[in-house]
Structures are given as C-alpha cells and as structure tokens.
N, CA, C and O atoms as a GROMACS GRO file, in nm:
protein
  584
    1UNK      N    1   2.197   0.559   1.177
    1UNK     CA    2   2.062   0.544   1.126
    1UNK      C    3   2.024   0.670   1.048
    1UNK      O    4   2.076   0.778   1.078
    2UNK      N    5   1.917   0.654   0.929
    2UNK     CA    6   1.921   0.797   0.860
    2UNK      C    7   1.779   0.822   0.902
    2UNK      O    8   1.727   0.768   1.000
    3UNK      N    9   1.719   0.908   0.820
    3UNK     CA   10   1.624   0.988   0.885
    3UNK      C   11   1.531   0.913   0.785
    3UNK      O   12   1.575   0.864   0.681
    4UNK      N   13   1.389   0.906   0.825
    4UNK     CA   14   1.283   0.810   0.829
    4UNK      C   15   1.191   0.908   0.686
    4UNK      O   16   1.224   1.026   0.677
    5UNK      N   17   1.151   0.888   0.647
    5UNK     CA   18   1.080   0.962   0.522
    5UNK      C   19   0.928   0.883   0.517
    5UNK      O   20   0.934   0.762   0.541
    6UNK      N   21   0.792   0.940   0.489
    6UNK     CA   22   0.626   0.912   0.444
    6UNK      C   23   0.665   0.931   0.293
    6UNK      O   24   0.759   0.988   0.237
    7UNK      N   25   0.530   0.843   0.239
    7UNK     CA   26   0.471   0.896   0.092
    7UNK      C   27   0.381   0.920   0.118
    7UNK      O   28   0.364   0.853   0.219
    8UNK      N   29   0.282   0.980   0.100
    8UNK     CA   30   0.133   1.067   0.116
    8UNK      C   31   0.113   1.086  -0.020
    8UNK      O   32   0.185   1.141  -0.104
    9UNK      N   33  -0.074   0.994  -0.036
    9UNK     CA   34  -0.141   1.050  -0.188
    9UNK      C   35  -0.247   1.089  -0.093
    9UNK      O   36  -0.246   1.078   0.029
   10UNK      N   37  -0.349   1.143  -0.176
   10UNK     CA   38  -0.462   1.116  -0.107
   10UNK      C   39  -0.552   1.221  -0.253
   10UNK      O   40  -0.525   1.314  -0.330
   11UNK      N   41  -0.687   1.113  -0.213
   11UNK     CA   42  -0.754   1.179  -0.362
   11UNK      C   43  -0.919   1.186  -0.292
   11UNK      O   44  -0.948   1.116  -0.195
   12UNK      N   45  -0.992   1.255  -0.340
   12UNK     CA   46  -1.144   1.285  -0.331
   12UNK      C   47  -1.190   1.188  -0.452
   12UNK      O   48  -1.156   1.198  -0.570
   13UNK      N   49  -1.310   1.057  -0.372
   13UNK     CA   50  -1.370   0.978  -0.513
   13UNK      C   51  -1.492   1.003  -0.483
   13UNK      O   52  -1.541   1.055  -0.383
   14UNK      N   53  -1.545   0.954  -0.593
   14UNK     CA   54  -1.706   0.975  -0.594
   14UNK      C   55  -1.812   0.880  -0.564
   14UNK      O   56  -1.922   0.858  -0.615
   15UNK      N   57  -1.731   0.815  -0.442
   15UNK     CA   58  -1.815   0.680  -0.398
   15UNK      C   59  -1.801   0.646  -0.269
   15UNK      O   60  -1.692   0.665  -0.215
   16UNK      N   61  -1.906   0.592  -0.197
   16UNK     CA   62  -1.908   0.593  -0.081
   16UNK      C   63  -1.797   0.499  -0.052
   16UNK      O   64  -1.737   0.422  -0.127
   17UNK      N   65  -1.780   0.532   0.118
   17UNK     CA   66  -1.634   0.456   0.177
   17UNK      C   67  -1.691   0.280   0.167
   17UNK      O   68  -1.620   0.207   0.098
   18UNK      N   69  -1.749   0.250   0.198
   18UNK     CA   70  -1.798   0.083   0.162
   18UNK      C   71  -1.764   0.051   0.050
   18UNK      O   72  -1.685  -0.041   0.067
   19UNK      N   73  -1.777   0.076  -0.085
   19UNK     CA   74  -1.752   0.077  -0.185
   19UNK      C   75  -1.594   0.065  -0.204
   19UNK      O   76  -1.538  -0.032  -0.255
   20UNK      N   77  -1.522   0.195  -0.149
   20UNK     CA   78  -1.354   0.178  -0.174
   20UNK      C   79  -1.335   0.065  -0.094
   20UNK      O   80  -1.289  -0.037  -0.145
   21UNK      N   81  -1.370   0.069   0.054
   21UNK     CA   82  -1.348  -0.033   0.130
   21UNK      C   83  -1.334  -0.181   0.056
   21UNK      O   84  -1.242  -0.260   0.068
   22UNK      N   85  -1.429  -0.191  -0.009
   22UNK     CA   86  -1.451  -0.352  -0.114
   22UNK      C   87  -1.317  -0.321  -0.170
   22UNK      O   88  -1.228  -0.397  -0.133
   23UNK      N   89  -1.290  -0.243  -0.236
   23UNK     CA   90  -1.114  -0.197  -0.356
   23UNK      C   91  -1.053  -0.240  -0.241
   23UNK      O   92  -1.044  -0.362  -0.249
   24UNK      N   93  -1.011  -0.204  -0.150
   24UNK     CA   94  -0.897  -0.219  -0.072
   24UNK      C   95  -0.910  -0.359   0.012
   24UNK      O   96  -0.809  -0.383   0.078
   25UNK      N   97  -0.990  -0.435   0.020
   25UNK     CA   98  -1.003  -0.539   0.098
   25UNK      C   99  -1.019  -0.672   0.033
   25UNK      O  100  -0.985  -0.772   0.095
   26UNK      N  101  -1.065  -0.679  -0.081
   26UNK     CA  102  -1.088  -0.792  -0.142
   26UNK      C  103  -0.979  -0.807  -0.242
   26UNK      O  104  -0.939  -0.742  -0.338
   27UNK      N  105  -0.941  -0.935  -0.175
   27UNK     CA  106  -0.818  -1.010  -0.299
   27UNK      C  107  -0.779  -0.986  -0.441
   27UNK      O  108  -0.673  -0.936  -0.478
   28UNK      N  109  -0.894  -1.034  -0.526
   28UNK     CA  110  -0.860  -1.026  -0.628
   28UNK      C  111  -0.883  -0.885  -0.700
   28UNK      O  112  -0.843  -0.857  -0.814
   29UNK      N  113  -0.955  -0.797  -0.613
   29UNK     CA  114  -1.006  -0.612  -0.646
   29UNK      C  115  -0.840  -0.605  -0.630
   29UNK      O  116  -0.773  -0.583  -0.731
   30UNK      N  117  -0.786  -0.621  -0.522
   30UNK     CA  118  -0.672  -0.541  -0.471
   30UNK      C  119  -0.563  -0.598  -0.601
   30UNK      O  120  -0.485  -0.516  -0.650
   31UNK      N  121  -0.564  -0.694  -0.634
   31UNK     CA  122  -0.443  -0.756  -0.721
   31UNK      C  123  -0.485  -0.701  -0.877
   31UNK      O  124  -0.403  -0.711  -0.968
   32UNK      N  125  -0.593  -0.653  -0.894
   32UNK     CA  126  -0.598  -0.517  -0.986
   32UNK      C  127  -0.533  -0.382  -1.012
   32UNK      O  128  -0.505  -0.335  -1.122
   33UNK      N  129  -0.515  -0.335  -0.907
   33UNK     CA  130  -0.465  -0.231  -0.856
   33UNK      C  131  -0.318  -0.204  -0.789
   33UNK      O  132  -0.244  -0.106  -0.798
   34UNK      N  133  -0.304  -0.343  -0.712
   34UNK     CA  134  -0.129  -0.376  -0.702
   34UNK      C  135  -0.117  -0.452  -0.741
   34UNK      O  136  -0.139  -0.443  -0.862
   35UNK      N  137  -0.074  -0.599  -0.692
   35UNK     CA  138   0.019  -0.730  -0.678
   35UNK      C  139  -0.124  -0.829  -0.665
   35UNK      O  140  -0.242  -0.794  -0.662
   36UNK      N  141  -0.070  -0.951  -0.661
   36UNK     CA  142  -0.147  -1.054  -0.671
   36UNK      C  143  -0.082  -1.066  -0.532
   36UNK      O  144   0.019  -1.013  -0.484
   37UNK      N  145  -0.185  -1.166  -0.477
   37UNK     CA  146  -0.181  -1.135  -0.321
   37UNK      C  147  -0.308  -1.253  -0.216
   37UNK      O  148  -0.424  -1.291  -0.236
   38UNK      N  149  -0.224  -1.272  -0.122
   38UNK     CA  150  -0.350  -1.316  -0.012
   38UNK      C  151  -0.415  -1.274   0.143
   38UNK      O  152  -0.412  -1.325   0.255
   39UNK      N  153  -0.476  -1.144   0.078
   39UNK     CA  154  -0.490  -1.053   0.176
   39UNK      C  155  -0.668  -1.109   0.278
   39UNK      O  156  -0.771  -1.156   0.231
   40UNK      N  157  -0.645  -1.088   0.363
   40UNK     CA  158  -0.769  -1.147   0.440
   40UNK      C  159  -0.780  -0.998   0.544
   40UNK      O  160  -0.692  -0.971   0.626
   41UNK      N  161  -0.890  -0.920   0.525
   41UNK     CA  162  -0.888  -0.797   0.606
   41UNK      C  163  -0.947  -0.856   0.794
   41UNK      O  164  -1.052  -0.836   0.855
   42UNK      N  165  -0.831  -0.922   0.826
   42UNK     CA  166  -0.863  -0.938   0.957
   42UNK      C  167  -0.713  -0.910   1.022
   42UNK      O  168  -0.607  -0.951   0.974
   43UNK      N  169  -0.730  -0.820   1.160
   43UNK     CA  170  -0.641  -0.820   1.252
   43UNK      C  171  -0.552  -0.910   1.246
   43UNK      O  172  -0.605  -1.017   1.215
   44UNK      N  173  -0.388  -0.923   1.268
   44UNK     CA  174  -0.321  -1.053   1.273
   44UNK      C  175  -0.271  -1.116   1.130
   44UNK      O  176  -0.161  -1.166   1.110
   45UNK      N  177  -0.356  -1.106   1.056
   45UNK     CA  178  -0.341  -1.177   0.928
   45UNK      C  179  -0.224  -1.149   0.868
   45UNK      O  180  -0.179  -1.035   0.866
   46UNK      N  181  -0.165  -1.250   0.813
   46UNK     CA  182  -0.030  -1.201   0.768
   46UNK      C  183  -0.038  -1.298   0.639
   46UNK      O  184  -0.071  -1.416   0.624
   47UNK      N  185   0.024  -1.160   0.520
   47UNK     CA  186  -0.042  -1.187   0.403
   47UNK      C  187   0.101  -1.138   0.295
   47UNK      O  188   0.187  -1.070   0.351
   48UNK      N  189   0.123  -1.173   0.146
   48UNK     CA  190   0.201  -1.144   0.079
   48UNK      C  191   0.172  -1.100  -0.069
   48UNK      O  192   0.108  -1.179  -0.139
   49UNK      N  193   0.211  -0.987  -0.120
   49UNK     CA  194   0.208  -0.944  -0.244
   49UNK      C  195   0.314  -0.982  -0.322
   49UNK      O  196   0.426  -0.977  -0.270
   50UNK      N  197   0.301  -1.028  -0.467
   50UNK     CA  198   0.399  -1.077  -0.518
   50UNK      C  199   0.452  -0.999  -0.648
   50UNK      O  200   0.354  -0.974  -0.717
   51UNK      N  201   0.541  -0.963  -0.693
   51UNK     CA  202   0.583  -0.914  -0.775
   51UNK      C  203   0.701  -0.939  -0.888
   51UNK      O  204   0.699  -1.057  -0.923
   52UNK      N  205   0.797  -0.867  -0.952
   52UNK     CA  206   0.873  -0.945  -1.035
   52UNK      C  207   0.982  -0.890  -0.930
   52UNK      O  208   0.984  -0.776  -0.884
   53UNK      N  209   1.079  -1.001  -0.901
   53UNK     CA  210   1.232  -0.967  -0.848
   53UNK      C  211   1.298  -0.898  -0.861
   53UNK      O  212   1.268  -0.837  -0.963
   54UNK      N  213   1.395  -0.855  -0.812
   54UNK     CA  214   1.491  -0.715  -0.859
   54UNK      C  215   1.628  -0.765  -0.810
   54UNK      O  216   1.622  -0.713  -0.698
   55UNK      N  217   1.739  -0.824  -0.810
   55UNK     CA  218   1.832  -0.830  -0.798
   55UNK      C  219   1.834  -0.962  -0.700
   55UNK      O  220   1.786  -1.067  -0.739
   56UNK      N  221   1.898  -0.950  -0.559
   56UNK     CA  222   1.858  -1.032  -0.450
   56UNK      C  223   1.741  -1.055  -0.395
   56UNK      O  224   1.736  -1.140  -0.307
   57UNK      N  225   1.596  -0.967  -0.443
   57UNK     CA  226   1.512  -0.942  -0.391
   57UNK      C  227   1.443  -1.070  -0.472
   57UNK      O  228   1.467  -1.099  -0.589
   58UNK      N  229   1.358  -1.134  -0.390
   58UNK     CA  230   1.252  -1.256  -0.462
   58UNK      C  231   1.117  -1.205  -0.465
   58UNK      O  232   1.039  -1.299  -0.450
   59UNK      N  233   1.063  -1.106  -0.477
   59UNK     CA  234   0.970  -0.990  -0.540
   59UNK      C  235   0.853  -1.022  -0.442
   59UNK      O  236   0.732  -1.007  -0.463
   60UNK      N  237   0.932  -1.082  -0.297
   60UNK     CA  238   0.768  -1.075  -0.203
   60UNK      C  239   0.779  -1.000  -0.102
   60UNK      O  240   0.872  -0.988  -0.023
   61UNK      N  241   0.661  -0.939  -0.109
   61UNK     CA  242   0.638  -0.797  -0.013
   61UNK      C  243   0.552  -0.899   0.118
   61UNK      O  244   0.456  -0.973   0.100
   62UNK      N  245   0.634  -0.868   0.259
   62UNK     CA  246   0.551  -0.971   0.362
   62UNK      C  247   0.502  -0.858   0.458
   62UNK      O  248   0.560  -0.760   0.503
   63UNK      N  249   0.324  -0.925   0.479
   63UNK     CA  250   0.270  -0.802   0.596
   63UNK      C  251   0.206  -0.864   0.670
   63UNK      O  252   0.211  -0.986   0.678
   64UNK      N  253   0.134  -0.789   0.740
   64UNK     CA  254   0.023  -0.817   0.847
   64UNK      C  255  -0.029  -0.715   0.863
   64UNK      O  256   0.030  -0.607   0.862
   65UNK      N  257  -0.207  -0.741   0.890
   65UNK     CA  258  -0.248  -0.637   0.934
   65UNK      C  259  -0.275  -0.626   1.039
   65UNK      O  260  -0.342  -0.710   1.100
   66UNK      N  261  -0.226  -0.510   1.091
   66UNK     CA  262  -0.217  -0.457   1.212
   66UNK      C  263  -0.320  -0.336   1.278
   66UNK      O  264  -0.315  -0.287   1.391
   67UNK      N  265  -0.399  -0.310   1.183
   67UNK     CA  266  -0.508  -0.254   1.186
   67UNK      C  267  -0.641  -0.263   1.138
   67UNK      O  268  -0.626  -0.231   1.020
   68UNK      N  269  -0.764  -0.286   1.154
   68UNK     CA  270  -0.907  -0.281   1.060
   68UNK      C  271  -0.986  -0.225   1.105
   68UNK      O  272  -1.003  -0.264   1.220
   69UNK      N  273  -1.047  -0.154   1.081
   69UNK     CA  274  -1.179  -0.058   1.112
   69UNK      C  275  -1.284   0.012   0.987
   69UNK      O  276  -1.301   0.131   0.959
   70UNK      N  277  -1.343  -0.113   0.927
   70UNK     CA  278  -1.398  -0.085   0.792
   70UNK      C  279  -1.552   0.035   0.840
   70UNK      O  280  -1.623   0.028   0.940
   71UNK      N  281  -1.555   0.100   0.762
   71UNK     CA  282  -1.479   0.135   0.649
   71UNK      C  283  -1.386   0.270   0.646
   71UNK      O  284  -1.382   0.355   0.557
   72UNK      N  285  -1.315   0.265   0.769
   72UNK     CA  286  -1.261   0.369   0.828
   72UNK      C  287  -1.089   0.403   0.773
   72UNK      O  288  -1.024   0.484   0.707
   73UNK      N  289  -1.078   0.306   0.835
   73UNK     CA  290  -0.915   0.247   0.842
   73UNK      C  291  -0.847   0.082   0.837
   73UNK      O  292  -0.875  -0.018   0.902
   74UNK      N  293  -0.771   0.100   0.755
   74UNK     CA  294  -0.652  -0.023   0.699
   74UNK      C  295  -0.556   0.036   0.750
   74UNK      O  296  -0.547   0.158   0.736
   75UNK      N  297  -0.443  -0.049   0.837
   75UNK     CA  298  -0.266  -0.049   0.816
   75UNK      C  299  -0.260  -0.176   0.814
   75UNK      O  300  -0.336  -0.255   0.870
   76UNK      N  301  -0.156  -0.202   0.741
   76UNK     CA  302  -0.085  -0.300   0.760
   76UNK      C  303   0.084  -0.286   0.729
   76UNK      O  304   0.129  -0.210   0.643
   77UNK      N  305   0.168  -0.375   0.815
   77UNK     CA  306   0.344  -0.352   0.772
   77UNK      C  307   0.315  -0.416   0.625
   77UNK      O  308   0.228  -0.491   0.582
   78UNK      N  309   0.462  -0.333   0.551
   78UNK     CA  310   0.500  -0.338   0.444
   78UNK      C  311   0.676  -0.398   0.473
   78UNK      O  312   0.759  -0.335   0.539
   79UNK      N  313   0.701  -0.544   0.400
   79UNK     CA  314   0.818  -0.548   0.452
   79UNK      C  315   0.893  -0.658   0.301
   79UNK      O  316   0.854  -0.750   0.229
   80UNK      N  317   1.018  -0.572   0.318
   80UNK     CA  318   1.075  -0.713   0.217
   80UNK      C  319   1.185  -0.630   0.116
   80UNK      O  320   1.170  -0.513   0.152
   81UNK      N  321   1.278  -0.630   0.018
   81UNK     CA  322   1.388  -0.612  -0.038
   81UNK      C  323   1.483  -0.771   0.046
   81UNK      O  324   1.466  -0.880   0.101
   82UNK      N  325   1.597  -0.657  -0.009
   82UNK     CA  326   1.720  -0.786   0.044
   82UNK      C  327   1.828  -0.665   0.090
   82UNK      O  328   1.835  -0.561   0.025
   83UNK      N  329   1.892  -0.682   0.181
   83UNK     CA  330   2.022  -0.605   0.222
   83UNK      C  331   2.124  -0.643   0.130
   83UNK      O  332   2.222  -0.570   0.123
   84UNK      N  333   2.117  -0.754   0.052
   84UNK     CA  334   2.248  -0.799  -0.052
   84UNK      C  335   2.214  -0.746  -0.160
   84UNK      O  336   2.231  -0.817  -0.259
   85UNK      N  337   2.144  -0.581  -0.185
   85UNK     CA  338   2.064  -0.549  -0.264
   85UNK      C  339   2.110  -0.410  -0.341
   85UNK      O  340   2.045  -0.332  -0.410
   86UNK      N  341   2.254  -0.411  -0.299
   86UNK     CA  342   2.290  -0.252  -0.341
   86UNK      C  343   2.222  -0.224  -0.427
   86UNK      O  344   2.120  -0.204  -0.361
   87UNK      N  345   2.189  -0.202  -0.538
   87UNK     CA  346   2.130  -0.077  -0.679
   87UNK      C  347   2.016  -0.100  -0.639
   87UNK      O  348   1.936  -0.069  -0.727
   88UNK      N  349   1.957  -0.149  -0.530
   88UNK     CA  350   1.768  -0.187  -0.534
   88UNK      C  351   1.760  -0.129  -0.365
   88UNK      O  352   1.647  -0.149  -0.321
   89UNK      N  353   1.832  -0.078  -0.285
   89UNK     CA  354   1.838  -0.035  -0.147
   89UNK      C  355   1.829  -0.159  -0.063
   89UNK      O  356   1.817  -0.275  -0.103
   90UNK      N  357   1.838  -0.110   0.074
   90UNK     CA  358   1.845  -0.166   0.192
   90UNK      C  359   1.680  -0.253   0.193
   90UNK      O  360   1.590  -0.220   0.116
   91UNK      N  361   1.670  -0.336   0.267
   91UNK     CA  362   1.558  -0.411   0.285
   91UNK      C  363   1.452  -0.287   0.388
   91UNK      O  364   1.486  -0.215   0.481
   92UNK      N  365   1.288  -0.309   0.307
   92UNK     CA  366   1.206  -0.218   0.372
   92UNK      C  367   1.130  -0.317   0.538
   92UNK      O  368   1.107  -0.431   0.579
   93UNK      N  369   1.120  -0.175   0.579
   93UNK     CA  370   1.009  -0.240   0.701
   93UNK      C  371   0.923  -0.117   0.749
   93UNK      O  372   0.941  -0.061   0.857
   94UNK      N  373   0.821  -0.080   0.653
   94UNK     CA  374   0.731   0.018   0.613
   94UNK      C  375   0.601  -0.031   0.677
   94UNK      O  376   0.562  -0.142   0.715
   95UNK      N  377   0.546   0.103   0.673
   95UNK     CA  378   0.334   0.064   0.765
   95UNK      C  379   0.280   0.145   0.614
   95UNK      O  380   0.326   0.236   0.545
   96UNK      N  381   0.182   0.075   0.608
   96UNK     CA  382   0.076   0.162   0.486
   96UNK      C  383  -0.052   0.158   0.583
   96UNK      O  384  -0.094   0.071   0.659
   97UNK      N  385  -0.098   0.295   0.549
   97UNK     CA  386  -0.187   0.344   0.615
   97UNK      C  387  -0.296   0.371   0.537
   97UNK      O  388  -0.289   0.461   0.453
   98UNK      N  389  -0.408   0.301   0.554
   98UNK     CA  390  -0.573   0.379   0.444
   98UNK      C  391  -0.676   0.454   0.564
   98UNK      O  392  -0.726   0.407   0.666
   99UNK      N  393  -0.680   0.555   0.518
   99UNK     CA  394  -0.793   0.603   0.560
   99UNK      C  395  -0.897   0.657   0.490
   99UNK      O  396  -0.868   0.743   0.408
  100UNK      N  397  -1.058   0.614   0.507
  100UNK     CA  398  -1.124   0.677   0.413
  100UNK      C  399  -1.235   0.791   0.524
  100UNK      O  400  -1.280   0.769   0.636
  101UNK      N  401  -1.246   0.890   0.450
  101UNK     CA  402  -1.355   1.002   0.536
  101UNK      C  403  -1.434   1.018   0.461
  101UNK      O  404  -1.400   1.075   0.358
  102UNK      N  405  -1.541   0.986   0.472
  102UNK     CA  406  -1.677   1.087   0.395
  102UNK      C  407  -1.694   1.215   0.395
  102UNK      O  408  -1.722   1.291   0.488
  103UNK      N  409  -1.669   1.242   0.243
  103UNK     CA  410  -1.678   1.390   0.242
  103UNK      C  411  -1.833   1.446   0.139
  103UNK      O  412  -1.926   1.374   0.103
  104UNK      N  413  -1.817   1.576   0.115
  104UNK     CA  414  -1.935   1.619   0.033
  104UNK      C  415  -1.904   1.562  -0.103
  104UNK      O  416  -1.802   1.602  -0.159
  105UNK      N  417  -1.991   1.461  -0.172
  105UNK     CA  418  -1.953   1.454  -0.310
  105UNK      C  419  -1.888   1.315  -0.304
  105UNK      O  420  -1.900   1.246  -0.405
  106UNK      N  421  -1.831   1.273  -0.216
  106UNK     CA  422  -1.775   1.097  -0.168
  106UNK      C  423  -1.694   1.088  -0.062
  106UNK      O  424  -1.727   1.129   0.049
  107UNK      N  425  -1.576   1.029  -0.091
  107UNK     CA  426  -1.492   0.968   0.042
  107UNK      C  427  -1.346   1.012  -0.025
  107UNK      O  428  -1.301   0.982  -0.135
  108UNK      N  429  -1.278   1.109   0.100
  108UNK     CA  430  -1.131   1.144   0.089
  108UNK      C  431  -1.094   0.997   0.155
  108UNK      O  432  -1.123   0.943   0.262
  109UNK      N  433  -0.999   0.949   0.013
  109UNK     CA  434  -0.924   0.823   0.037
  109UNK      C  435  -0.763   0.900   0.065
  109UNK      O  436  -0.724   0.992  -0.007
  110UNK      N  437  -0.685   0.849   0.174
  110UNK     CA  438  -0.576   0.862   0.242
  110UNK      C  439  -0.476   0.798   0.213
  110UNK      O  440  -0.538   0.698   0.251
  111UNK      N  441  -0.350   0.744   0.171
  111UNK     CA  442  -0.302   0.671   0.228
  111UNK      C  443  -0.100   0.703   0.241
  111UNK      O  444  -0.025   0.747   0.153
  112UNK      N  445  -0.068   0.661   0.378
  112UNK     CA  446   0.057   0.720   0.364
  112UNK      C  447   0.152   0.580   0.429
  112UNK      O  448   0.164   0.515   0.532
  113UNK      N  449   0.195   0.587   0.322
  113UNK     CA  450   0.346   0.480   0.315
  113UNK      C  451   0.460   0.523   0.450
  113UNK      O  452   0.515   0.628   0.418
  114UNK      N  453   0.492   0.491   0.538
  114UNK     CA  454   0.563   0.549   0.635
  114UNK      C  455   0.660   0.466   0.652
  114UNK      O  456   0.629   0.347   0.647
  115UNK      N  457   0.783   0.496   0.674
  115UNK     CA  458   0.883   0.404   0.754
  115UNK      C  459   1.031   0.437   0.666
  115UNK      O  460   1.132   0.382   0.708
  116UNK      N  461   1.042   0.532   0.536
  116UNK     CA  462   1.154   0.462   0.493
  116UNK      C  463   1.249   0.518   0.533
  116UNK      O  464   1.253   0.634   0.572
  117UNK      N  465   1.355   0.426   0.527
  117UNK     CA  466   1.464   0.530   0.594
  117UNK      C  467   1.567   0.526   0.491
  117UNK      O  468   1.594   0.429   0.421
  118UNK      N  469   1.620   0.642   0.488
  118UNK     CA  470   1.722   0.727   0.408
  118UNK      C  471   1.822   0.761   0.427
  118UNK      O  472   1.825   0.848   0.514
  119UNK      N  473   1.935   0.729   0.378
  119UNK     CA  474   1.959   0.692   0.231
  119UNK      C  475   1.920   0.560   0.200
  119UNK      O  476   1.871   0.537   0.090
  120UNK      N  477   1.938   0.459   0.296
  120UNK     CA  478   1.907   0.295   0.256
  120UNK      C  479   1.792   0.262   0.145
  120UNK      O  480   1.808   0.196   0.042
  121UNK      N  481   1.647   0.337   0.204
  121UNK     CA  482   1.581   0.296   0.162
  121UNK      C  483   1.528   0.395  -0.019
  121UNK      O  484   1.425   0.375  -0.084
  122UNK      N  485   1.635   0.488  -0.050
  122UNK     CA  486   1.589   0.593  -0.131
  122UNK      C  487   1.585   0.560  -0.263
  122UNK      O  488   1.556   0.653  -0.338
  123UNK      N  489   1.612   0.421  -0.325
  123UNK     CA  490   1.555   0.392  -0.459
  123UNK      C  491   1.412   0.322  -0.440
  123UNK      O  492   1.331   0.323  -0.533
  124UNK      N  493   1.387   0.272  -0.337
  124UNK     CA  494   1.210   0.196  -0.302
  124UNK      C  495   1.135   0.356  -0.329
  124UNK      O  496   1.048   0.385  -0.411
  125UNK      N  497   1.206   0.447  -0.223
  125UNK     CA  498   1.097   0.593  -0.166
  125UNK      C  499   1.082   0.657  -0.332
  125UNK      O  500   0.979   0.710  -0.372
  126UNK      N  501   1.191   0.641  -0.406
  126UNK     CA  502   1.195   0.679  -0.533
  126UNK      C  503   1.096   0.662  -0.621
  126UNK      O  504   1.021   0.748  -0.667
  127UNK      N  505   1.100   0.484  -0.656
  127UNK     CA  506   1.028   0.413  -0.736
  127UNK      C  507   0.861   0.420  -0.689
  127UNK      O  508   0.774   0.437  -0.773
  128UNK      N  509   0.834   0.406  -0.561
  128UNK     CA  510   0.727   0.416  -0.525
  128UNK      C  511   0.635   0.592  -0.506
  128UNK      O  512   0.516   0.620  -0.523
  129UNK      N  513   0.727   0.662  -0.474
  129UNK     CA  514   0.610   0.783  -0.464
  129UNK      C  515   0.556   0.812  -0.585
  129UNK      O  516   0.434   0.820  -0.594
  130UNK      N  517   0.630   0.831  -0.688
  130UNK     CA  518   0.475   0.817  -0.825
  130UNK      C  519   0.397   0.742  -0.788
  130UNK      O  520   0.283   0.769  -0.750
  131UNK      N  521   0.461   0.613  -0.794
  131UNK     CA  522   0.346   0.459  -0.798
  131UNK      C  523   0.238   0.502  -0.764
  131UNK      O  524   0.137   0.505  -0.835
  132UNK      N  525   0.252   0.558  -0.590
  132UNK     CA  526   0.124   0.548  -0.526
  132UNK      C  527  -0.006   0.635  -0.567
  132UNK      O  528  -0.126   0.619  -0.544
  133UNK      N  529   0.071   0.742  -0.642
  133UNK     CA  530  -0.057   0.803  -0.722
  133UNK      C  531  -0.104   0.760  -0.831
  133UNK      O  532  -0.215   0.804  -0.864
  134UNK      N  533  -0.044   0.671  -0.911
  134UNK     CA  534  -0.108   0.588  -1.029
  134UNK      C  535  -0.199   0.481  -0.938
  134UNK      O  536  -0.311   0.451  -0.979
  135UNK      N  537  -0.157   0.435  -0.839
  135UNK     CA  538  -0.268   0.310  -0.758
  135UNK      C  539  -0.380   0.408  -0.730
  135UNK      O  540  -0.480   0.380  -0.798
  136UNK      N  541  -0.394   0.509  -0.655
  136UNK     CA  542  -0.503   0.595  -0.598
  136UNK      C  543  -0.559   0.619  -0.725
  136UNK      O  544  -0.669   0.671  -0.706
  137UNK      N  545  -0.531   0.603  -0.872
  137UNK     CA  546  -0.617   0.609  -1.008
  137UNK      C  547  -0.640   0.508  -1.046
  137UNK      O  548  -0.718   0.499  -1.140
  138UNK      N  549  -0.582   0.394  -0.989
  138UNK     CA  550  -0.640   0.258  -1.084
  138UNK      C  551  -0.744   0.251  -0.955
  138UNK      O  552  -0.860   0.258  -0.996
  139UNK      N  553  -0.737   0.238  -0.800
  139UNK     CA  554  -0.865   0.244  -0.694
  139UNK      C  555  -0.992   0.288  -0.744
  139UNK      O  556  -1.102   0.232  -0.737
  140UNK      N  557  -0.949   0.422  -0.808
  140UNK     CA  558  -1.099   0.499  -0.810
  140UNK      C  559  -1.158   0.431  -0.965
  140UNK      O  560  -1.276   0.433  -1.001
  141UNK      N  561  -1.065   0.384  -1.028
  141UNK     CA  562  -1.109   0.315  -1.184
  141UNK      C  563  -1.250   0.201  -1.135
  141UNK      O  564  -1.373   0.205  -1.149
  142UNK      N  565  -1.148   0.102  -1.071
  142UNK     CA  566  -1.171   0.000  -1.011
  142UNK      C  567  -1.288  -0.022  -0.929
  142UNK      O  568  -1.369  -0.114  -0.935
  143UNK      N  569  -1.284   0.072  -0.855
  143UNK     CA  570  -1.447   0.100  -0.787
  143UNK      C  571  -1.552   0.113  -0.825
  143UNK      O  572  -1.662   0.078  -0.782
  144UNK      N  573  -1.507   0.182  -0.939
  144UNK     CA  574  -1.638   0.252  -1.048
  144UNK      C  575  -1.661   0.149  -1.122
  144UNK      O  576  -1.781   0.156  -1.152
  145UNK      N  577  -1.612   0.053  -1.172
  145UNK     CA  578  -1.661  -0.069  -1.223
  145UNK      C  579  -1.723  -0.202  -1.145
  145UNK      O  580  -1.727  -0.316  -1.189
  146UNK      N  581  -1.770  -0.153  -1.011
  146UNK     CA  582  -1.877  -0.223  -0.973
  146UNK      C  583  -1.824  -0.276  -0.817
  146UNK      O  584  -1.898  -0.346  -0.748
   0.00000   0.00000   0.00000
C-alpha cells in the first residue's frame, strides 16, 4: 500500500457562509463550478458528478454524503476511475471536505480532498491539485452573482 496524500485550497470570500453554502449545495450552482450532477445536501444521499471519460474510466465520480452541518460543514466520499486504467491511475476512493468559518471581512472557505494514495493514485492528485484552486475561483465568482 503507498502512502495516502490531501489537496488543501482554502480562500477568504467576501460573503457570508449561507451564501457559499447555497454554491456548494445547490445542483445546478454546483454544476457551474464542477460537473453536472445530482447532489441533494442530505446525510446518506448518494449522488454522481459526471464528466468526460478517460480511458476505462466512464467519467462518473460516485458519492455520498456523509456529512452536513450547513453552513458549517460538507463531506462527502469521492469515488470512481477504473483499475484497467494505467495512464489515468488506480481507481479513487477519496472524502472532500468543506468547511466554511466566518471570518472578519467574510467566510474562510476550506476544502481538503483526502484519501489519495500514491503512486496509484498520482495522475488524479496531479490533475486535480491545480483544479481545486481554479473551483475555489469559479465558487467565489459564482456567489457573487447572486
């Protein structure tokens, strides 16, 4: 087994946590910002983001959330690749974590990708740690437009 690797963004916005909370919870906000998707912010819910394919992979990311505490905290698992997937890695089974805090000026938005493991998982950990800081800029876009 290799050793487990986080992505960590985390940005200061200028809007209260209710506000991001709406970005991160509502369907079609969220499929702005990632994937098109049928996310329902309730405990249990098990929900899928869809994307374009990559090799063996059929481009669906499968989760559940396993956490809610608006407007505090989101996790939910992050799961999906293909093991028949050499140039695209090992299949993920990742937690994404949101946390928002009210700070002076708005809400420190959190969020840390956890689970990957390495080497298997090191073209996902690759492709994604930029990503997640371009999403934490389309969030705060996104918010600000209502």
């Amino acid at each position: 087994m290799g050793e487990t690797h986080a992505i960590t963004v985390e940005k200061v916005l200028p809007y209260a946590a209710g506000k991001i909370w709406r970005t991160l919870t509502t369907s079609d906000r969220i499929a702005k910002w990632l994937m098109p998707n049928d996310f329902v912010p309730a405990v249990g819910h098990r929900f899928n983001f869809h994307t374009k394919p990559m090799g063996d992979w059929d481009g669906v990311v499968h989760c559940e959330v396993l956490d809610c505490d608006p407007p505090r905290l989101l996790r939910y698992s992050w799961k999906g690749g293909a093991n028949t997937n050499p140039e695209y890695g090992s299949k993920l089974d990742t937690i994404v974590t949101w946390t928002l805090t009210p700070v002076e000026g708005g809400t420190h938005l959190r969020m840390v990708h956890d689970g990957f493991v390495l080497p298997g998982n090191r073209f996902a950990f690759d492709m994604m740690s930029p990503g997640w800081g371009r999403v934490l800029d389309a969030i705060a876009r996104i918010t600000g437009e209502g």
